[in-house]
LOVO-292715 format. One record per residue (C-alpha): residue number from 1; x, y, z. Coordinates in nm, 3 decimals. Each point is the difference from the previous one (the first is absolute). Example, Ala and Ser with C-alpha at 12.3 -4.5 7.8 and 13.67 -1.06 7.14 Angstrom:
   kelo         X         Y         Z
      1     1.230    -0.450     0.780
      2     0.137     0.344    -0.066
// end
This chain:
   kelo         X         Y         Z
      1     0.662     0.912    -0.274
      2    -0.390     0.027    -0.040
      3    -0.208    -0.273     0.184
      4    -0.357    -0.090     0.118
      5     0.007    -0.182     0.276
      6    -0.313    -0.230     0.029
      7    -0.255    -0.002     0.229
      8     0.133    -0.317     0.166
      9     0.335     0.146     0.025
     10    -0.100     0.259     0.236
     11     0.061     0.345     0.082
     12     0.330    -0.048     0.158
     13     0.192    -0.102    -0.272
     14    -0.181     0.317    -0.200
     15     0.121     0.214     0.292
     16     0.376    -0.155    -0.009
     17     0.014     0.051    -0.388
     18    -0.090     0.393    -0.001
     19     0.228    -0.014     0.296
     20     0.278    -0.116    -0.181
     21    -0.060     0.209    -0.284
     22    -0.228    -0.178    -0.260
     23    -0.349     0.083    -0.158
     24    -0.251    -0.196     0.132
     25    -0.380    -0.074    -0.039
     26    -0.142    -0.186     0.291
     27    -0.300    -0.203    -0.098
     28    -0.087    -0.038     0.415
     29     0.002     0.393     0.050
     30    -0.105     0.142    -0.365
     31    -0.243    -0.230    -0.134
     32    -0.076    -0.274     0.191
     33    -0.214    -0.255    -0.164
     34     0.130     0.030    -0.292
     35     0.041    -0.320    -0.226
     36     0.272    -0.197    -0.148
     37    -0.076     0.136    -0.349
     38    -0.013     0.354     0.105
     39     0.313    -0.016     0.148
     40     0.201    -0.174    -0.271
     41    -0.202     0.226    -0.241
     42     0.155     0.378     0.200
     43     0.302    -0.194     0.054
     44     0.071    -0.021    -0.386
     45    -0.129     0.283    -0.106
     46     0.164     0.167     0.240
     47     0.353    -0.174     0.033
     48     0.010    -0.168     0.363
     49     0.139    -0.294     0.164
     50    -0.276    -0.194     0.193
     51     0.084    -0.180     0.301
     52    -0.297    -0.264     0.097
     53    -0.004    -0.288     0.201
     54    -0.272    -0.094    -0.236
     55     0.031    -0.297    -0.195
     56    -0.281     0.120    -0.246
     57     0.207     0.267    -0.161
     58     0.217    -0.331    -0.166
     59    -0.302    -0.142    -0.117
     60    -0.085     0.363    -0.209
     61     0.308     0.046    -0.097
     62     0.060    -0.352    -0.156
     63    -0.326    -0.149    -0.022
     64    -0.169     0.306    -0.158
     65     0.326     0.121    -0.121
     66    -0.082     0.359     0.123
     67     0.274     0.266    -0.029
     68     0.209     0.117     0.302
     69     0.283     0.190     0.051
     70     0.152    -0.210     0.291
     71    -0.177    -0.187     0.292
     72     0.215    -0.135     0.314
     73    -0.221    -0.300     0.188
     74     0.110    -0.043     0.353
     75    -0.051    -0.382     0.176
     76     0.152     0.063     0.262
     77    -0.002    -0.230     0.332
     78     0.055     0.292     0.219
     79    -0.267     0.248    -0.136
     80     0.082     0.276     0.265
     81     0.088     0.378    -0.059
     82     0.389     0.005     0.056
     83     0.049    -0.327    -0.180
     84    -0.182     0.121    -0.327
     85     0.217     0.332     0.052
     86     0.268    -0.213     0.031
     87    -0.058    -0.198    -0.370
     88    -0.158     0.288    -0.147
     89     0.323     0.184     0.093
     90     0.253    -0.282    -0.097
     91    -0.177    -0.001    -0.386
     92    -0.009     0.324    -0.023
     93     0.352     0.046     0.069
     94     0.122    -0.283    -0.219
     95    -0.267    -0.048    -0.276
     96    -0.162     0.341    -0.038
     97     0.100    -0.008    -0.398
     98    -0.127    -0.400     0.012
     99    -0.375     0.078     0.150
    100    -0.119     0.218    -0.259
    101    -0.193    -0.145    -0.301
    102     0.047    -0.373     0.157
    103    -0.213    -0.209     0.247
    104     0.210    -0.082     0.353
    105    -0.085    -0.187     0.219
    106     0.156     0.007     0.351
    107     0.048    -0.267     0.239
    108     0.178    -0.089     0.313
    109     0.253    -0.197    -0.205
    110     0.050     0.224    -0.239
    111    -0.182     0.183    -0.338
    112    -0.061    -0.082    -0.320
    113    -0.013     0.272    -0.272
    114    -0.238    -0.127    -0.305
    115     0.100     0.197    -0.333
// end
């Protein structure tokens, strides 16, 4: 699968995606700074998955009904490394086909995939 992770995702997750065999643009390491527009703008036009922690990608998406091509929003309680690996992997495994072209959103009880 093709993702940018955000900026607030960090460089781990990046590192464990390419690691397990996915293309990946890392907003902390490639082009830090860049805003929420940008991103949902190369993600589009360019096919990716985002994963955010940022709430403010829902708010372009149905607010300003901006085009995406599939955005997973972690809230997480546990925000460290291995537990985002941990949901990150989980999804992947069991929603991969689900995540594209929809808005999830991730939580410690569960997600919820918005067509």
């Amino acid at each position: 699968m093709r993702f940018i992770v955000d900026e607030c995702t960090g460089p781990w997750i990046s590192k464990w995606l390419i690691e397990s065999g996915h293309d990946v643009f890392c907003i902390f390491t490639q082009a830090r700074g860049l805003d929420d527009v940008n991103i949902l703008n190369k993600a589009c036009n360019e096919s990716y998955v985002i994963i955010t922690s940022d709430k403010d990608f829902g708010e372009l998406v149905y607010k300003d009904k901006l085009p995406h091509k599939g955005i997973v929003l972690l809230r997480l309680t546990d925000g460290s490394v291995k537990n985002r690996i941990k949901v990150i992997s989980t999804l992947i495994s069991n929603y991969s086909e689900n995540i594209i072209n929809h808005f999830t959103v991730v939580t410690d009880n569960g997600l919820r995939i918005v067509l």
